[in-house]
C-alpha positions as CSV (number, residue, x, y, z in Angstrom):
1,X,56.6,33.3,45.3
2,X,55.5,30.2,43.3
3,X,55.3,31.6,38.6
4,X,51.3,31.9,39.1
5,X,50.6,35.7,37.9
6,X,53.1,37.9,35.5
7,X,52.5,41.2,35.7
8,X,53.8,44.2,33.8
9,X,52.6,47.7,33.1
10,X,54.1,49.2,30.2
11,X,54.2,53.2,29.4
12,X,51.0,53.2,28.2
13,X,49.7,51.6,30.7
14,X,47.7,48.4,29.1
15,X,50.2,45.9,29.4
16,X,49.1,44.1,31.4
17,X,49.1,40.2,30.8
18,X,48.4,37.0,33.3
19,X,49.7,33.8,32.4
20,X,47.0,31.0,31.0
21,X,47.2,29.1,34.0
22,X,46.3,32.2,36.5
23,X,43.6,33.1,33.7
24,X,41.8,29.8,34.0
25,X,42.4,30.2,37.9
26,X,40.7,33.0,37.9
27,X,37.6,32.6,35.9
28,X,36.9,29.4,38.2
29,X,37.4,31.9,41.3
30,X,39.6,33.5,43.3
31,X,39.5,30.1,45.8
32,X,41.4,28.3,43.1
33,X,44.7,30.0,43.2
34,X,47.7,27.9,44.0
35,X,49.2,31.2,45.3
36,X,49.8,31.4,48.8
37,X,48.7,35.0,50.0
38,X,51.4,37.3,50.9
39,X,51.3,39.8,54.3
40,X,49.8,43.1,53.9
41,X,52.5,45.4,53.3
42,X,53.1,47.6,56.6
43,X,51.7,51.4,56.6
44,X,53.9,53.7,55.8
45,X,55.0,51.8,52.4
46,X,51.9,51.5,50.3
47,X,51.9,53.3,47.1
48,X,47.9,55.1,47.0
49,X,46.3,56.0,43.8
50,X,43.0,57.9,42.7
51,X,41.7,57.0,39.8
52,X,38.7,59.4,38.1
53,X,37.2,58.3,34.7
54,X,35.4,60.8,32.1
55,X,31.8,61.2,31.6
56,X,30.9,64.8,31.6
57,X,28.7,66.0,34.0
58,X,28.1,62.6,35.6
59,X,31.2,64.0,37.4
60,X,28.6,64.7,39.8
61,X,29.2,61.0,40.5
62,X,32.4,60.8,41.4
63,X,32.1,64.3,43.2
64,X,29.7,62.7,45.6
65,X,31.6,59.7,46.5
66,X,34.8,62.2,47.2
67,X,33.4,64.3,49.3
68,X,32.1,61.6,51.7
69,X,35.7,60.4,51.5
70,X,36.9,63.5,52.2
71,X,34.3,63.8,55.3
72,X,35.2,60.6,56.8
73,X,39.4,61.6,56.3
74,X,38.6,65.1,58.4
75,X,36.7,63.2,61.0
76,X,39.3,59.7,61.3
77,X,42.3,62.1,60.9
78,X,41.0,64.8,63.4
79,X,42.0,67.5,60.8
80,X,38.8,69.7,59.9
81,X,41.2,71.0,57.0
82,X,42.1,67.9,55.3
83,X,42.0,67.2,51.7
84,X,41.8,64.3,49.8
85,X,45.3,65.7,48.3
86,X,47.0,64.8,51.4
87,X,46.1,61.3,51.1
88,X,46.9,59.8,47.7
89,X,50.4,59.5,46.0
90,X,48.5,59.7,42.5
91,X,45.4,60.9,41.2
92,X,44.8,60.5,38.1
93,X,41.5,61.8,35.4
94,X,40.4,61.7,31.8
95,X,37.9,64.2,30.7
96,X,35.3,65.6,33.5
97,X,37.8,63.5,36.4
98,X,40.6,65.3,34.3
99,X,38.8,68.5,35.6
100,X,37.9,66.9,39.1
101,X,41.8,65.9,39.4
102,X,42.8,69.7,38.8
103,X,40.5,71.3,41.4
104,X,41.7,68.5,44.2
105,X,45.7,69.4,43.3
106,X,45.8,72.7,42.2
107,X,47.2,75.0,44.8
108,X,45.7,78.3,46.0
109,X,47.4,81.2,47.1
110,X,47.9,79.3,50.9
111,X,49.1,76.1,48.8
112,X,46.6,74.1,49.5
113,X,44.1,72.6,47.3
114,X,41.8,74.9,45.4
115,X,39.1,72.5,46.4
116,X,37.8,70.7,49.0
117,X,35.4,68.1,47.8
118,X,32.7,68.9,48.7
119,X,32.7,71.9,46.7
120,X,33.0,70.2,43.7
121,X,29.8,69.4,43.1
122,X,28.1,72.9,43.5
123,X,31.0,74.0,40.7
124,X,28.9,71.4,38.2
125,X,25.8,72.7,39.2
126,X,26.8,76.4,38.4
127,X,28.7,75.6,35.7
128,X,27.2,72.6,33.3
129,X,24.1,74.4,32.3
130,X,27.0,76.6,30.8
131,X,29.2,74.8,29.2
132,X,26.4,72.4,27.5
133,X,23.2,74.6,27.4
134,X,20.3,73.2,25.7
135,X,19.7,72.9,22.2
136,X,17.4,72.9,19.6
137,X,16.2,68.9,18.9
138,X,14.7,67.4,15.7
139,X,16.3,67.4,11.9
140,X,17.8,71.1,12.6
141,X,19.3,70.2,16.1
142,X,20.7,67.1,14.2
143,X,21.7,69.0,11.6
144,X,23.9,71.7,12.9
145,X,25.5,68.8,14.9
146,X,26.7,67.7,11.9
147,X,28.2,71.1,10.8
148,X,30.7,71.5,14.0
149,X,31.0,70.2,17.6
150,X,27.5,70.7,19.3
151,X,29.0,73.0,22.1
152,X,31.6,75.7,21.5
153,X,33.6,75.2,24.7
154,X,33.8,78.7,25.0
155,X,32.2,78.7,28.3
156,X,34.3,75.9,29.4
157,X,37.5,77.4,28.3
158,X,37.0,80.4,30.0
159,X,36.2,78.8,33.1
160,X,38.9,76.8,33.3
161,X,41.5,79.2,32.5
162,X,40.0,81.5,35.2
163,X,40.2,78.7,37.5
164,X,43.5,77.6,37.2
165,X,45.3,80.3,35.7
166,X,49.0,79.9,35.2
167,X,48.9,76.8,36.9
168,X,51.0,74.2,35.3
169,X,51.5,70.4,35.5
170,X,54.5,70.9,37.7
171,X,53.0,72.6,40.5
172,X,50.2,70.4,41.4
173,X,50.4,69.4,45.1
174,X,50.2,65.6,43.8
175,X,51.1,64.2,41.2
176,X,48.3,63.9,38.2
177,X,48.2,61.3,35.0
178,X,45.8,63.3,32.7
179,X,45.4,61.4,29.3
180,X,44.7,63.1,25.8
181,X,44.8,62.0,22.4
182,X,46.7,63.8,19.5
183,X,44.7,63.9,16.6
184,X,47.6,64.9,14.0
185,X,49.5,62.5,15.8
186,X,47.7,59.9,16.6
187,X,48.5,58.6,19.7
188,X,47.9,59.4,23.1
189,X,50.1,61.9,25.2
190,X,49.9,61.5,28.7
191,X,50.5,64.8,31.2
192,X,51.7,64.4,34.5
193,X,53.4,65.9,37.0
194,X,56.7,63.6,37.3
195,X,57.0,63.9,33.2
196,X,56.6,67.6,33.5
197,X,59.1,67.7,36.3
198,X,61.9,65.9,33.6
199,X,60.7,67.2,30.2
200,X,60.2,71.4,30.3
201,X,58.0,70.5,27.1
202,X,55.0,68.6,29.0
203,X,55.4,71.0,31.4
204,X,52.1,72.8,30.0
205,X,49.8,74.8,31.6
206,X,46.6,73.1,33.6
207,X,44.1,74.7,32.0
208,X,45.5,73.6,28.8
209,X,45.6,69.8,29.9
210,X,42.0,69.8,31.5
211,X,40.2,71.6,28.0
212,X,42.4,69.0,25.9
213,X,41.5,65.9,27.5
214,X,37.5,67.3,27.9
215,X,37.4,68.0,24.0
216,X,35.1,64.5,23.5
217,X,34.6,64.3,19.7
218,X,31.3,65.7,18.3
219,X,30.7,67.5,21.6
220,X,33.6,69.9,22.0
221,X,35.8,71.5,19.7
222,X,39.7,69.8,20.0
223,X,42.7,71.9,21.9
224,X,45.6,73.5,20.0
225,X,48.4,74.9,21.9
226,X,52.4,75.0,22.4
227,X,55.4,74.7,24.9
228,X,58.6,75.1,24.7
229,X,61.5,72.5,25.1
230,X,64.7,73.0,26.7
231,X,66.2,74.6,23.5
232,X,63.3,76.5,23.8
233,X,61.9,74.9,20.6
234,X,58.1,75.2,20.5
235,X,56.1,72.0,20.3
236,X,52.9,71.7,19.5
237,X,50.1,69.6,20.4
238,X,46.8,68.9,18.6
239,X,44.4,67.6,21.6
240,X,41.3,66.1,21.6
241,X,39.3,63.8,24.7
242,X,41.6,61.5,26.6
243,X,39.1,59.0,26.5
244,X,39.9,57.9,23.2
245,X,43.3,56.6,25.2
246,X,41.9,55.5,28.2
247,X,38.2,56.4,29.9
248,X,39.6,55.1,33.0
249,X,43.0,56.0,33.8
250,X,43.6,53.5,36.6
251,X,46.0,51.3,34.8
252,X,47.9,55.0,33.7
253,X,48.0,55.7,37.1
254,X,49.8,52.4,38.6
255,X,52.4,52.5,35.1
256,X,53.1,56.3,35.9
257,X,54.3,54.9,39.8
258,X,55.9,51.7,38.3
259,X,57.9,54.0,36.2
260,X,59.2,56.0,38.4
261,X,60.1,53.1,41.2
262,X,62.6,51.9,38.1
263,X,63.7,54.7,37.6
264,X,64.7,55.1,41.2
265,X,62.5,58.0,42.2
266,X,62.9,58.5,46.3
267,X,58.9,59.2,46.5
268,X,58.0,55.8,46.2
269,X,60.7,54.0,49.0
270,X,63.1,51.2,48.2
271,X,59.9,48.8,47.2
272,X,60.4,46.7,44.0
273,X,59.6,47.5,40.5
274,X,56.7,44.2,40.8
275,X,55.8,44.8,43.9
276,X,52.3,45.2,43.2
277,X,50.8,44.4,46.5
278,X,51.9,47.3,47.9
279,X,49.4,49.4,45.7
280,X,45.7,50.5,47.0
281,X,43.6,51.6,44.3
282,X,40.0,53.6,44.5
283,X,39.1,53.9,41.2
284,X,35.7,56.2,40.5
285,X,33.2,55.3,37.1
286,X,30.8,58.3,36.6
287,X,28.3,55.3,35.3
288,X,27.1,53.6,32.4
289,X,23.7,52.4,30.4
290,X,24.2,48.7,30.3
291,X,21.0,47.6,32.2
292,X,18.9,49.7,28.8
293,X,20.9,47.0,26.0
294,X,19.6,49.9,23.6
295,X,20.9,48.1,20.6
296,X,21.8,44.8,19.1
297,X,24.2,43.6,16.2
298,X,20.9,43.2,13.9
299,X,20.5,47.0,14.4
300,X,23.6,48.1,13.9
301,X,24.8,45.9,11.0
302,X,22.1,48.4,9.1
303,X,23.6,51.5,10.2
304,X,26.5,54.0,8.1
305,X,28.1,57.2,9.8
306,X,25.3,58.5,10.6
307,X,23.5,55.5,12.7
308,X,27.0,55.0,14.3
309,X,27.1,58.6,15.0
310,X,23.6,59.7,16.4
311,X,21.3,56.9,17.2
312,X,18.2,57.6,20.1
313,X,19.7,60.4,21.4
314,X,23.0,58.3,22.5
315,X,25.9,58.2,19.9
316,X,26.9,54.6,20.2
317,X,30.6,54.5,18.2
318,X,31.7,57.3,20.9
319,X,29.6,55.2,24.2
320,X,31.2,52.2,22.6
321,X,34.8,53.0,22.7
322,X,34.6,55.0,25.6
323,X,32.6,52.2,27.9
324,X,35.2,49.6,26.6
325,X,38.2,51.2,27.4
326,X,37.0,51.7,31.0
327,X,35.7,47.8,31.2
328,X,39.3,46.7,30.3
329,X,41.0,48.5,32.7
330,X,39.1,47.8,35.3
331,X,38.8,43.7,34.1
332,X,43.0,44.0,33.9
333,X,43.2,45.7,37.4
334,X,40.6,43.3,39.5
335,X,42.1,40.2,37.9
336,X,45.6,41.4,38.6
337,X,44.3,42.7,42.4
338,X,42.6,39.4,42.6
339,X,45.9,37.4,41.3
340,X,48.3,39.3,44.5
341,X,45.3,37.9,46.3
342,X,45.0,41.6,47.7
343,X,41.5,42.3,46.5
344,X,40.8,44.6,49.6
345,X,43.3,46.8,48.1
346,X,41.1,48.1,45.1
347,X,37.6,49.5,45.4
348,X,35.9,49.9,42.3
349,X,32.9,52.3,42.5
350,X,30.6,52.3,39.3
351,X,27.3,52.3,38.6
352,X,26.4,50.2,35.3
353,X,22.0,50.8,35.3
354,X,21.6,54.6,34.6
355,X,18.9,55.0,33.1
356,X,17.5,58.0,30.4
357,X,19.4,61.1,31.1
358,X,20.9,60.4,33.7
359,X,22.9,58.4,31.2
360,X,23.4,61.2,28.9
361,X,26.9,63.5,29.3
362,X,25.6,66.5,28.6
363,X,21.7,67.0,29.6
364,X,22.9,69.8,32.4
365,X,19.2,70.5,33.3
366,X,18.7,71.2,37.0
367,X,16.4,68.5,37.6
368,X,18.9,66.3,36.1
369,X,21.9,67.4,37.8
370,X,19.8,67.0,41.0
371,X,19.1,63.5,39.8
372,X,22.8,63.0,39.6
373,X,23.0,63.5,42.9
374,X,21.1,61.1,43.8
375,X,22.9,58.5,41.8
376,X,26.0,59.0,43.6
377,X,24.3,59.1,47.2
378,X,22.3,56.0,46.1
379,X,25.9,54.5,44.9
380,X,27.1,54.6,48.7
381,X,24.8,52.5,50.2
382,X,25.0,50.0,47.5
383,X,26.8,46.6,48.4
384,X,30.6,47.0,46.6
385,X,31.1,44.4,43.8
386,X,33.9,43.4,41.4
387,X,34.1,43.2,37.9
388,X,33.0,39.3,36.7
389,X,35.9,38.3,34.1
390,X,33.6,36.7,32.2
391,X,30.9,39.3,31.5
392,X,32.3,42.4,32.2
393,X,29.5,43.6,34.0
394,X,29.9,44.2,37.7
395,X,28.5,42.2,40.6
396,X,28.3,42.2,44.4
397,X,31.0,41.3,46.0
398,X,30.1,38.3,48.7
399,X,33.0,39.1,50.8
400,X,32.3,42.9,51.3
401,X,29.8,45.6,52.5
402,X,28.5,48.3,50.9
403,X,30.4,51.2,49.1
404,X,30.3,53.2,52.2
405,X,30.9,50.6,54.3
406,X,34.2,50.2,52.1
407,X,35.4,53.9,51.7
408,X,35.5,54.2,55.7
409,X,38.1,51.2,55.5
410,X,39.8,53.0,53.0
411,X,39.7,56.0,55.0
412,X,40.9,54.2,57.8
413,X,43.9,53.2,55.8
414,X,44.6,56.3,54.3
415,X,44.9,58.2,57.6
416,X,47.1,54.6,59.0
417,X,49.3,55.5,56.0
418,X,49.7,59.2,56.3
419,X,50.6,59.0,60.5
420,X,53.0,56.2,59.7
421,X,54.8,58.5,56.9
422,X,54.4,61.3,59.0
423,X,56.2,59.3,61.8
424,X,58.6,57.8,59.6
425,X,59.8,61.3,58.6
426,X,59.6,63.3,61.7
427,X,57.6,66.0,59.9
428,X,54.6,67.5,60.6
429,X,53.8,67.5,57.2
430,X,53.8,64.7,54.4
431,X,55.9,65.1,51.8
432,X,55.4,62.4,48.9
């Protein structure tokens, strides 16, 4: 194939890099690229990856677009029992998707998936008026704020561990990328199953990895706990929100599979290290605030740690870092999709014009959980689009239908995929 597109994704999954001539190429359109496309790689030997971003309860987001997945999988598939588990070689979650990825993979005591999708919803409806009740507004709200995180996590600690129990990394029925940030450290550590699996030490339990990666800074309290090593050293890890690494983890996710094709790993067949084309990617925002532009760089060139801290209700150094982090990724991953020329291979599904609460990650009201809903449902029957280089922001894309148009091709592929594995190993059940 002709030098038009390097590609390389590094351990920490943002190396990622095009070469100027594929970068001009692009931003004129994809119609420009010299690159002839390559065949579709057959089923049976495509790599498929979940991707889940953070966002607190706008999980409800993501939760809604699964379980239709999930839907169409059981009725495609003929298998009332199916899980999106069965279908996706990686899934991968910061923060609330952290939480999302640990109910799809963790098993239960018949080893399958402690939940289906569509289950996952009615656990944020129980649950998030819980874990971020309502609290006092005005000078004294703001104050106390500034005194410790606004929500003890007690709630959410105690739900979790009852959830998952002893649960670790290593037993998932997929394997997960969960991203944190050490604070003493700092730098991010990445959990995942195939790390676990190698290194007794990141072998920690679930629960642990899904309150550590949902500790967001001035919301919930950070994570302190230990493993052991092989020695059976203890090491210790000082965890706070993985969305200080990476809001969306889909770039974590395809480095995680790239590592493991170098280093040989059978799961993944005898495909090439940069074979990227063999990847199909659904990667799930929980939403954003753009269409509001609540602030400008007027405002906040007058602001100290406070203005960048709590400003109209939002807390625009934490939206800031967190909404750029996912924008990168998923800029990096549609221009690299769009350089294979394989841009039917990843589905981005995000909602950029949330408005009010619905915005918010923590107003766990009824009505606005309810509302939530209703995003996600909305979401689906929207037309799909693709991240605009230039911009940023996301736009229809021409050559495709709606988001639910979209996830029944997916669906479609996903089930192609499974039967040809399923053939290819003579097994009545998929081992990846």
């Amino acid at each position: 194939m002709a030098p038009v597109y390097a590609a390389g994704l590094g351990a920490s999954g943002s190396g990622l890099t095009l070469n100027p001539v594929a970068e001009r190429a692009l931003t004129r359109g994809a119609s420009t690229l010299s690159t002839p496309m390559s065949p579709p790689p057959a089923f049976g030997n495509i790599v498929t990856v979940l991707s889940i971003d953070g966002g607190g309860v706008r999980g409800i987001i993501p939760g809604t677009i699964l379980a239709f997945l999930e839907e169409k999988l059981q009725e495609l598939d003929e298998r009332p029992d199916a899980r999106i588990a069965d279908y996706f070689d990686v899934i991968a979650g910061t923060s609330t998707g952290g939480l999302v990825t640990a109910m799809l993979t963790a098993p239960n005591k018949e080893g399958r998936p402690l939940f289906a999708a569509k289950d996952i919803n009615d656990f944020y409806l129980e649950h998030c008026p819980k874990i971020f009740p309502a609290r006092c507004g005005g000078p004294l709200g703001l104050f106390k704020n500034m005194s410790g995180p606004k929500y003890d996590g007690k709630y959410l600690r105690s739900i979790v561990r009852e959830l998952l129990g002893d649960t670790k990394i290593s037993q998932t029925l997929r394997n997960v990328v969960i991203p944190t940030f050490d604070i003493k450290l700092l730098q991010p550590t990445i959990f995942s199953k195939y790390e676990a699996m190698n290194d007794v030490s990141k072998d920690a339990l679930l629960s642990d990895v899904c309150i550590s990666t949902s500790a967001a800074p001035t919301y919930l309290p950070g994570h302190q706990f230990e493993t052991k090593d092989k020695d059976s050293k203890p090491r210790a890890f000082n965890l706070i929100d993985g969305g200080v690494a990476a809001n969306n983890p889909t770039l974590l996710a395809m480095s995680d599979v790239s590592k493991q094709i170098l280093l040989g790993n059978r799961d993944f067949f005898p495909i090439k290290p940069a074979d990227y084309g063999r990847f199909m990617v659904l990667s799930l925002g929980t939403g954003s605030a753009k269409v509001e532009e609540k602030f400008d760089a007027v405002q906040c060139g007058r602001w100290g740690i406070l203005g960048w801290l709590y400003n109209k209700g939002a807390t625009p150094i934490i939206d800031s870092f967190s909404q750029a982090s996912s924008d990168l990724v998923d800029i990096h991953a549609s221009v690299l999709f769009q350089a294979l020329r394989s841009e039917k291979s990843y589905l981005r599904i995000q909602d950029d014009e949330l408005r009010g609460d619905t915005s918010s990650v923590d107003v766990a009201t009824r009505e606005n959980l309810d509302r939530l809903v209703g995003v996600g449902r909305a979401l689906l029957k929207r037309p799909a689009c693709k991240v605009n280089v230039e911009t940023g922001k996301n736009e229809p894309d021409v050559g495709r239908g709606t988001n639910e148009k979209e996830l029944i091709h997916f669906a479609k592929m996903l089930v192609d995929e499974r039967r040809a594995r399923l053939k290819r190993k003579g097994s009545s059940t998929l081992s990846l």
